[in-house]
N, C-alpha and C positions, 0 to 999 in steps of 0.2 A: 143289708146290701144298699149303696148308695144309689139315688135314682137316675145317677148316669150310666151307672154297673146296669142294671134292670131296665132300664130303654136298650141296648145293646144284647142281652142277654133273650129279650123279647123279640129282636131285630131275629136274630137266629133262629128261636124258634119258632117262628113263622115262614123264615127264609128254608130252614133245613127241610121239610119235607116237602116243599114247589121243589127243591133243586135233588133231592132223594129219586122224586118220582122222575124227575125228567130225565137224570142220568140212568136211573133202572130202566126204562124205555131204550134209552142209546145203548147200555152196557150188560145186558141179560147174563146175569151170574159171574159180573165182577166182581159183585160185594162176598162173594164166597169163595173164592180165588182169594180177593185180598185177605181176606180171614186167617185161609189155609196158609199165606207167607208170610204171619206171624209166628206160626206155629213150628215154623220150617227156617224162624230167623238165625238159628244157628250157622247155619251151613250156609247164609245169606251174606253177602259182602256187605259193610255199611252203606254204600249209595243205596246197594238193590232194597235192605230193608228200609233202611227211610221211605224210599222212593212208593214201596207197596203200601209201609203202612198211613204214608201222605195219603194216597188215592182213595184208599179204605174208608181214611177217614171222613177224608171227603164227601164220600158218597153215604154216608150215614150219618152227614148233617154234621159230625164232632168236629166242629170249623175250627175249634182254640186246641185242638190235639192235632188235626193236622197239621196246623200253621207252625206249631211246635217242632212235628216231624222236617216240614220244606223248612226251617229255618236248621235245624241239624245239616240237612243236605246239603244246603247254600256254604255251610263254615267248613263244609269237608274240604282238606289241604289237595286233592286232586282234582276235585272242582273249582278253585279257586286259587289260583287261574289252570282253567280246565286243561288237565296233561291229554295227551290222545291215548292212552293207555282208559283214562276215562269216559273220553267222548265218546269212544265203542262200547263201551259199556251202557252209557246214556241210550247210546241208538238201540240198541238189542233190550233193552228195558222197554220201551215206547213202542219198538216192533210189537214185542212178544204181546206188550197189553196197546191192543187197538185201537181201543175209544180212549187211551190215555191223557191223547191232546184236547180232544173234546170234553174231557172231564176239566182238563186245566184252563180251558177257554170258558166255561161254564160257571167256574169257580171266579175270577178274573172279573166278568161280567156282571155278576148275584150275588155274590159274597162281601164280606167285610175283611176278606185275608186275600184281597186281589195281589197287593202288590208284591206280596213271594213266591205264588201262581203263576204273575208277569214274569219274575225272573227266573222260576225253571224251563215258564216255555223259552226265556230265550236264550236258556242252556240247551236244553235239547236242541233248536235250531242252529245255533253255533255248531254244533257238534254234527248235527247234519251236514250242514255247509262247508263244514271242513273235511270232511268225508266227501264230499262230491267234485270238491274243488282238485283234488290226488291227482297231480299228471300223474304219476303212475298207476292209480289206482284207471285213470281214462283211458292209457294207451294199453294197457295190459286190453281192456275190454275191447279197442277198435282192433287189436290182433284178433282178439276172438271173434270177430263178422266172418275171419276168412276160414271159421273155425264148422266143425259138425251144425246140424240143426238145430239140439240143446244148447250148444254154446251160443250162436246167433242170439237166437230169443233171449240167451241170459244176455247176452252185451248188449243188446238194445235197451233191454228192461233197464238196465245200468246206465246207458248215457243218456238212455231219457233222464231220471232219475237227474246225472251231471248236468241235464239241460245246458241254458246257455254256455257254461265252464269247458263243455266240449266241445264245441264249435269250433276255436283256436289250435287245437290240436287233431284235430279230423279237417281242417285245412293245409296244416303246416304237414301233414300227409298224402294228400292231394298236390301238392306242389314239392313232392319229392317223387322224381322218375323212378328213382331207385325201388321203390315200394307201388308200383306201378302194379301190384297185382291182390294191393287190396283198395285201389281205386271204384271198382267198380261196387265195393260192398259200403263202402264210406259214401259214394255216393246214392245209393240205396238207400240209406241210413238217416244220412242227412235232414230228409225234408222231414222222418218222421217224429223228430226233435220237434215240428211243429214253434207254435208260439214262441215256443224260450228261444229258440233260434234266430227270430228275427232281428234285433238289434245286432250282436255281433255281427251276422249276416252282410246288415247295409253296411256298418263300418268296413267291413272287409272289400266293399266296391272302390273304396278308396288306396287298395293295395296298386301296386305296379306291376305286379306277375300277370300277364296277361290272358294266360293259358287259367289259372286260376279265377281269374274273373269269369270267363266263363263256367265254370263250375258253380260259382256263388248266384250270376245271374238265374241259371237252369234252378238252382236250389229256390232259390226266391220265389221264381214261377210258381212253384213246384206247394210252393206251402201254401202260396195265394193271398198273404195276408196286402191289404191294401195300402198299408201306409208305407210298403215299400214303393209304390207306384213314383210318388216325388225325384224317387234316386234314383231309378230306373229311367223317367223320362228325361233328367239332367242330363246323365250318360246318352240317352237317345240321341240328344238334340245337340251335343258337345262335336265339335269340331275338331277338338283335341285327340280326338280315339276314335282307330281307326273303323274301316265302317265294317269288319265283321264283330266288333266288339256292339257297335250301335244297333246290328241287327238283334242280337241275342241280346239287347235289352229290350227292343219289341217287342222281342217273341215272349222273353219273359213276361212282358206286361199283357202279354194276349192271351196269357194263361190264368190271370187274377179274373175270376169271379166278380163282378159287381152289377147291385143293380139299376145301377144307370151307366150300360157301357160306354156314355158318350162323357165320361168323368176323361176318358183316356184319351182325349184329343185336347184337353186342359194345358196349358205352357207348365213347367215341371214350376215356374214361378208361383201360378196360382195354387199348382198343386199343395207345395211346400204351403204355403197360406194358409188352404183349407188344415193341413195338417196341424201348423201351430196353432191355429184356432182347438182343432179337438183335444192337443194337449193340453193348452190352457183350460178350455171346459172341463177335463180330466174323464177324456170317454174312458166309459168300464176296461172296452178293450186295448187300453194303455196304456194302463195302472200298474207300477211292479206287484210283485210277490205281496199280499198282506202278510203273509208270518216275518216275515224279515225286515230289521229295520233301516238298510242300506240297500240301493237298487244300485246298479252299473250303468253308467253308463261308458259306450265302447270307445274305442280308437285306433284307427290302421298303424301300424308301425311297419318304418320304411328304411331301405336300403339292408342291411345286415342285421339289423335286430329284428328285423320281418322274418329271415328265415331262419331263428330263434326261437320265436314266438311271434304268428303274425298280428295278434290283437292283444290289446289292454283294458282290462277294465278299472274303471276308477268310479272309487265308491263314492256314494253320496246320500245323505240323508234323504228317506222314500218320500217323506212330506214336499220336499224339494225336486224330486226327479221329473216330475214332468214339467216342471215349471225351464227346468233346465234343457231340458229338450225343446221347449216351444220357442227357446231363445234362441238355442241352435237351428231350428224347422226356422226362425222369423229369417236369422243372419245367411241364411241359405236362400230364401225368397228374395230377400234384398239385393245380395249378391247377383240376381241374375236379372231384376228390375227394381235399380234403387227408386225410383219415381210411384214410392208407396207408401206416404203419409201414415193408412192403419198398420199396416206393419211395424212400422217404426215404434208407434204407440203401444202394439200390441206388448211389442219389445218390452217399452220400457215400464208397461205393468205387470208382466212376469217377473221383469227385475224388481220391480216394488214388494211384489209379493213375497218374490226368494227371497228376498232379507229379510224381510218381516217372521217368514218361517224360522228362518235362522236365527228372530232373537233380536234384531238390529233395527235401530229406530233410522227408517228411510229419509226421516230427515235431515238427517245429519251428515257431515261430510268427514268424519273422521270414521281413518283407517279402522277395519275390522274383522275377525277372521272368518273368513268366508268357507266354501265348501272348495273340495279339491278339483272342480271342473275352471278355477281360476284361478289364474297365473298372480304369484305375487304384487303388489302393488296396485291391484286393477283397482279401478274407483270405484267408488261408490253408485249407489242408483240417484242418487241426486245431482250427481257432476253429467251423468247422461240427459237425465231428462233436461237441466236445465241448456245443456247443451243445444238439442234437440230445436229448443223454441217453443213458443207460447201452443202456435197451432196442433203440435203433437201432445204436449201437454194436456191441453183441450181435448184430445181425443182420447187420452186418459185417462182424465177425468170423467169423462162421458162415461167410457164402461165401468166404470168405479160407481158412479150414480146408477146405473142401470141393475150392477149385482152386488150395490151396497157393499163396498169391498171397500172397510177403512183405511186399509194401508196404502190404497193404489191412491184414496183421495188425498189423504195427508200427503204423500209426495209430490203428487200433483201440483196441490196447495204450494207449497212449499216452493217448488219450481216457478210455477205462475206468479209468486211474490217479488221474485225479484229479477222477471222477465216480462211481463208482460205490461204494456199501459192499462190505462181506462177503459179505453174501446176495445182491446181484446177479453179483459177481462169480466165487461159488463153484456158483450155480445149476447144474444141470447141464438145458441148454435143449432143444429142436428145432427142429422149422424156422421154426415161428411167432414162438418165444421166443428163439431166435438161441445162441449157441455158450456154454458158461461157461469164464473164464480158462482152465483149468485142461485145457481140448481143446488148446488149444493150449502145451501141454508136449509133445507129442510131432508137431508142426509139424516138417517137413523141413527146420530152417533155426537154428543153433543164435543165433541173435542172438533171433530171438521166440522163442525156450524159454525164454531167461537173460531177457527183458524181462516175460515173463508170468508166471517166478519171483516179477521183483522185486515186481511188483504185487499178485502173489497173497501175500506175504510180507508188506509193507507195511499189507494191510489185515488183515493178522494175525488171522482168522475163527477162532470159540470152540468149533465144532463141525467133523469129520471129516466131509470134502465127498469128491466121486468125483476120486481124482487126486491127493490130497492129499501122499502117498507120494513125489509126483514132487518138491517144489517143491525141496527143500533138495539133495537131488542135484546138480538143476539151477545150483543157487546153487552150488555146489560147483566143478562145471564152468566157472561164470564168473571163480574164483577160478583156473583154471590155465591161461588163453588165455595166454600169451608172444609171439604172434607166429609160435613156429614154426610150419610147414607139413604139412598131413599126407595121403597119398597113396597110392590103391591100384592095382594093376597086374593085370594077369589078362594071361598072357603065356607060352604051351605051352614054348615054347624056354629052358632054364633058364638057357642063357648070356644069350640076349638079356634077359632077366627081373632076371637077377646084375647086370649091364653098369648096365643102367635104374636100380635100386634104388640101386644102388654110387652113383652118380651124382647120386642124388636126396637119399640119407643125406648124401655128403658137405657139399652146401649147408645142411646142418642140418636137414633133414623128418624126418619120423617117417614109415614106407613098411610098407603091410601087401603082401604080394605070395603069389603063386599060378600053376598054371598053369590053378587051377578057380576058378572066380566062388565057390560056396562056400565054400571053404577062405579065401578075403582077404575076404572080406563078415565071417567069423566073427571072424577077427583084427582087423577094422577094428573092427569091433561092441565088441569085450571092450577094445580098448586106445586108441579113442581118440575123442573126444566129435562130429568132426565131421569132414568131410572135404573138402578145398580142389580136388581134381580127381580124375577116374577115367582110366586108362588101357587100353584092349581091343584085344588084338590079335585083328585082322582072322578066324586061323587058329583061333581058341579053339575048343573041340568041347564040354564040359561047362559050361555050357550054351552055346549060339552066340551069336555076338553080337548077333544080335538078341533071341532068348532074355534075353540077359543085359540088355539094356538095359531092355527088361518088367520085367523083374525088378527093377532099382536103381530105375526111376521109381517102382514098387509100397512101396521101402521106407522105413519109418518115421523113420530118424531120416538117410539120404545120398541121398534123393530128388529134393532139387536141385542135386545134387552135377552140376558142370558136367563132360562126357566129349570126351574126344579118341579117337577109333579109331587104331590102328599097322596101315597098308594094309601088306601085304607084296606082291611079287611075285609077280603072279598071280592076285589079287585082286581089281581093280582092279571087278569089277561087282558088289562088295560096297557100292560105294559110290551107287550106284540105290537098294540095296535100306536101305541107312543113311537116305538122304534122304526114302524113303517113312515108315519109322518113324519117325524123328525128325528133322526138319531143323535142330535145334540143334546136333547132335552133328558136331563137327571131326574133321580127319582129316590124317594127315600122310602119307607114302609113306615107304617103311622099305627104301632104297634099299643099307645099306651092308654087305649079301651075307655071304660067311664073316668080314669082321673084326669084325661083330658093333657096337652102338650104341657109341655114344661121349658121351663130355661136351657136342660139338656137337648132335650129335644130340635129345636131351636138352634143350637148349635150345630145337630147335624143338618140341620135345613142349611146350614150356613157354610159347613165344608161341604156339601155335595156343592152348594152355588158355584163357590169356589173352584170346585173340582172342573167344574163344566164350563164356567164363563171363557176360557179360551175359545171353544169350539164356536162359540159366536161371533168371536170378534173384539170382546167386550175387552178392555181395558181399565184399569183403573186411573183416574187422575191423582196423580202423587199429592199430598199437601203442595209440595216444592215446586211441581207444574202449574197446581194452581194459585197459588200466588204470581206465580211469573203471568199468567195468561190474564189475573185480573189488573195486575200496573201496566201492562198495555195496553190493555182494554181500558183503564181510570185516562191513561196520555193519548189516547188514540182520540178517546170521546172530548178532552179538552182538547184538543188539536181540531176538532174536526168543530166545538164550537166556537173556540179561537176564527178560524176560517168565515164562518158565516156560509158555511154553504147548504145551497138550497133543497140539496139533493136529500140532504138526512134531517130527520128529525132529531136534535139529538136532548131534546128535552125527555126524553120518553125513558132516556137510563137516566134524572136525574134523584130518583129514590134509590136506584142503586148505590149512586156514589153518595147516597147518605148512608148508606144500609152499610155500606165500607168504610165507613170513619168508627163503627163499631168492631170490627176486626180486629184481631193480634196485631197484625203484622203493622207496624208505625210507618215502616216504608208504603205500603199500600195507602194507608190513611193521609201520607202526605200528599200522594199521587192526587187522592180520589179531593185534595183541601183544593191542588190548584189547578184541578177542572172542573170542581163549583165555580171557582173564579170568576170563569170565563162565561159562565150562566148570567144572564139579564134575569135573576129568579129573586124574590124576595124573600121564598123560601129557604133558596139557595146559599144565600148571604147569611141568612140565619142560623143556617146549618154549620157552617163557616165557626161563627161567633162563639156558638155552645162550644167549642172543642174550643176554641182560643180563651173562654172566659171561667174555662172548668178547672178550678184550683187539681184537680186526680191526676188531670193529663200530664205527661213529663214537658218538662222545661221544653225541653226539641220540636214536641208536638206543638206547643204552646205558641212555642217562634213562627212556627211554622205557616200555625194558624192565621196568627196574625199580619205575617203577611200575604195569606191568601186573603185576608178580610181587608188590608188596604188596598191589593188590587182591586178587586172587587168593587171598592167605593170610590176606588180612583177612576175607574170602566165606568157603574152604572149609577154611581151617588148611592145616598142614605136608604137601605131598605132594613133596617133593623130596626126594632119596635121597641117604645118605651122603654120597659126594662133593660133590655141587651145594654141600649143608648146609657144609662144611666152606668151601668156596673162594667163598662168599658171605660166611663171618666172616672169613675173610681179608680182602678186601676191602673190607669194611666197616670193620677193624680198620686197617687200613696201605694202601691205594689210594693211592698217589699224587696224584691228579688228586682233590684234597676235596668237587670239586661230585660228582663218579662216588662217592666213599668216602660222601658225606653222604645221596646217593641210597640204597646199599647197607644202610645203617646204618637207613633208614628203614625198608625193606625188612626189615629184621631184626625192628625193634620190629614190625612188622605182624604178621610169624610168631609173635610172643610166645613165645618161646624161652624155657627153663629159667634162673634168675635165676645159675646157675653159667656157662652161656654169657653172656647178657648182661656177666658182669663184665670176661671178656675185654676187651672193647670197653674197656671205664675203665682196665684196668689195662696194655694195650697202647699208652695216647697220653701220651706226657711230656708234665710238667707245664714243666719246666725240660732 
């Protein structure tokens, strides 16, 4: 067996009885049941036997025979694309076996056969969903309220069950006279829909049937949930609706529970505020459905398609819903007090984020497909912020720095660049007044360090601002991104630590390592600008690793730094206590005993990384970004010593742009010839020369070089030493290649050499 077979193989067998024991706790005499419906697969339909003997196996650790089975299941022609003929079948499998979801969420979580675990729970809930969603299967059920007592309970049981899906049609019943005699059971009914109900709920205050608005208000009351309180007090305070509608929004609001009841004397302005703020934090109780990957959000529909159907939901990705609600809760605050700078802010980093979620680089101003809560052609998050102005901007950027939210900075950034001057952008602000560039140079995220360089660079400011110190460093640092990789280990066992390292150096990383969180934090810190993943093993003592995880989320500049835990043997209830701290943090099992990690091994360290770096935030810099971000960074730093100004230092990146004439890229290396240039450095000049006088370099480079080296000496005179001096009149004098000799020679006169060298030149080229 090969030693990647036998790391996976060992994965399992360690993995299968923690996940054996914890499902026989949840599932008492599943494993024997699924037994008995092998035995019984005859007269079993294909989905049903797959489906039994998936779980079986499951539950008895055989991870590569069940995965077998759910891959059978996944290609069956009824499941794919699931008919209803099947979905009922799907549901009535998952009824009948209980703990089914929790065996496949168990699986998903701990296993190595997550991802066709993922795709049956999200047949099963498809199949749910479309089962709940039934107007007929809904109204047949609100007939039944007006039904015996067994029936009641069953329809209730059942529209709970439809949740929010029947709210629309147990209104669009309520606003029919004609059925006026099962009003009173529908409104019974209503409130005990609880939670799911809310949403559609407040969309429906937006109807025009008036009689029905109060039904929705009473309902609202009625469930108490508090973030109806905003739409409630709107409608209060509206002038537009008359005043029995205004009362039976008070009384509703008199009937919400809270415990500070003086929240309800709040203007429905501040209210809507506090409320986008809780979406945007993502309180618990705001959160769609987690089994489902689409959340709804509602909308009144008016005039004739209201009495139709009075509400619409439109889907949106979950990741995305509350972000999209905080925008709708801000534009409703606004709407009633536009004289709200954080609002506006708040706006427009919800919008930073939702694109981000979506996939979409916030900086950019090209068209892109968005979620279906916006209308065709709507612009991007960057035509708004830059809209907006510096000041909101600023206040964006502020909460960006405060919860280290990359996407909200980079937009920010990006806005601020080409809105705001010097003094807005070197301010140094609070909360009011919002963050200055220059906070964020020490953002946990080396991409908005190197973008708030350039900005802060660019508007090249006359006077020493707070942070100033940073910017050219930073610019520095953007000059050395390559691509490689770089990586720290915290890991007691010096061999498991060597093996790791050994492994990680050879694919080319750069690797700080330790068996103490401080000892590689220090090494990381002095040698390398950022870092692309952490690795902790499980047994670390100085500090532990939960310790140590405090610890790197606390720090300044590898705080996003995405981590993978190394479980060892024996371990295994470290990983409770991992997911309480952190649930971003990956983890792999560290199965391969005295022979110690390997290259396989190693590679799983490397796709869990993988698997997890989104959850931080962590991005990877393309080759192609980083070459972009280092030739502005090479024209920024000659620009700004061009200038002579007093503000930056900018000798401090002058080994970077030596360190970059070493690079691929020829375009970089010409950038980084003619911002030596502009250096009064005699190293600088030097640095220059080697590349112009190096027969390897290409022709281009060559040119290039040389006239960086005669500006250079045309700026600050002769700082090239002996030999350079010499093997430059060579050249100039007898170079073969006359466009490189005639470059050379130009290069000479710039230096204005002593008229006894000059002669050289005349007297070395035959006339005949």
């Amino acid at each position: 067996m090969r030693r990647a077979e036998a790391t996976v193989e060992l994965s399992l067998r360690v993995l299968a009885p923690l996940l054996a024991t914890t499902l026989a706790v949840l599932t008492p005499g599943l494993s024997a049941r699924a037994q008995d419906a092998g035995e019984d697969a005859a007269t079993n339909s294909e989905i049903e036997q797959h489906f039994s003997d998936y779980l079986h196996y499951a539950l008895v650790g055989r991870f590569e025979i069940a995965d077998s089975h759910a891959q059978a299941l996944l290609e069956n022609p009824d499941l794919n694309p699931l008919t209803d003929e099947a979905a009922d079948e799907l549901i009535r499998l998952s009824d009948e076996r209980e703990q089914s979801m929790d065996i496949l969420l168990l699986i998903v979580n701990n296993s190595t056969i997550g991802d066709n675990a993922k795709k049956v729970i999200d047949l099963i809930n498809e199949a749910h969903l479309r089962e709940r969603k039934k107007p007929t299967r809904i109204l047949d059920h609100i007939e039944m309220l007006a039904g015996e007592p067994n029936q009641q309970a069953f329809a209730l049981e059942q529209l709970q069950a439809s949740g929010e899906y029947a709210v629309p049609w147990m209104l669009k019943v309520l606003a029919d006279p004609t059925r006026a005699q099962l009003h009173p059971s529908v409104l019974a009914t209503l409130p005990k829909l609880g939670k799911k109900a809310i949403n559609p709920l407040i969309a429906a205050l937006d109807l025009e049937d008036e009689a029905l608005l109060h039904f929705v208000m009473q309902t609202l009351g009625k469930i108490g949930y508090p973030q109806a309180l905003p739409y409630l007090k709107r409608l209060a305070e509206s002038s537009e609706h008359p005043p029995g509608l205004r009362d039976s929004a008070r009384e509703a609001m008199d009937l919400i529970v809270l415990a500070n009841p003086d929240v309800k004397d709040h203007s429905a302005a501040r209210l809507f505020a506090q409320l986008a703020q809780s979406y945007f934090s993502e309180t618990d109780s705001l959160m769609p459905d987690p089994r489902e990957d689409n959340a709804n959000v509602w909308y009144a529909r008016q005039g004739a398609h209201a009495r139709e159907e009075p509400l619409e939901p439109v889907a949106v990705p979950r990741d995305v819903y509350t972000l999209v609600k905080c925008m709708q809760t801000c534009r409703a605050s606004i709407q009633l007090d536009p004289a709200q700078p954080g609002m506006l802010a708040l706006w427009t980093a919800a919008n930073f984020r939702r694109e981000a979620r979506l996939g979409m680089n916030v900086e950019s101003e090209e068209a892109a497909v968005s979620e279906a809560t916006r209308p065709e052609n709507w612009p991007r998050s960057i035509y708004f912020a830059r809209s907006f102005g510096p000041e909101i901007c600023r206040l964006a950027l502020s909460r960006a720095v405060t919860l280290g939210d990359r996407d909200i900075a980079l937009g920010a950034i990006a806005a601020l660049d080409v809105t705001a001057g010097p003094a807005a952008m070197v301010h140094h602000g609070d909360a009011f007044t919002g963050a200055s560039l220059a906070e964020a140079l020490h953002f946990p995220d080396l991409l908005v360090r190197i973008k708030a360089a350039l900005a802060l660079g660019k508007a090249m400011p006359q006077d020493n601002f707070h942070g100033s110190e940073h910017v050219v460093p930073t610019l520095a640092a953007a000059l050395s991104i390559t691509g490689k990789k770089f990586y720290l280990i915290v890991e007691p066992n010096e061999v498991a630590r060597r093996k790791i390292k050994d492994a990680l150096t050879a694919g080319g990383a750069g690797v700080a390592s330790s068996g103490r969180l401080s000892a590689a934090l220090d090494e990381a810190h002095k040698n390398f600008t950022h870092l692309d993943g952490i690795f902790l093993a499980s047994d670390m003592a100085q500090s532990t690793i939960i310790e140590a995880l405090r610890e790197i989320q606390a720090h300044e500049r590898f705080g996003k730094t995405p981590i993978v835990a190394i479980v060892k043997e024996g371990d295994t209830l470290i990983l409770d206590l991992l997911r309480t701290e952190d649930n971003r943090v990956g983890s792999v099992f560290d199965t391969t005993g005295e022979l110690g990690p390997d290259a396989a091994f190693v590679e799983t360290l490397l796709d869990k990384l993988k698997g997890v770096a989104p959850k931080f935030g962590y991005q990877e810099i393309s080759p192609e970004q980083a070459e972009m971000l280092a030739l502005e960074a090479a024209a920024l730093v000659g620009r700004l010593a061009e200038s002579c100004a007093g503000v930056f230092d900018v000798y401090v990146a002058e080994d970077a742009l030596v360190g970059a004439l070493e690079q691929p890229s020829e375009k970089l290396q010409v950038t980084a010839l003619d911002a030596l240039a502009k250096f009064r450095s005699a190293s600088a000049q030097q640095s220059i020369a080697r590349v112009a006088l190096a027969s390897a370099s290409s022709e281009s480079l060559r040119l290039a070089a040389f006239s960086a080296l005669a500006e250079s000496a045309r700026q600050f005179g002769i700082n090239l030493d002996e030999r350079q001096t010499n093997e430059l009149m060579v050249q100039a004098r007898g170079e073969p290649n006359l466009t490189l000799r005639t470059a050379a020679s130009r290069t000479v006169g710039a230096m204005n050499l002593p008229p006894v060298r000059s002669a050289e030149i005349l007297l070395t080229q035959q006339e005949r």
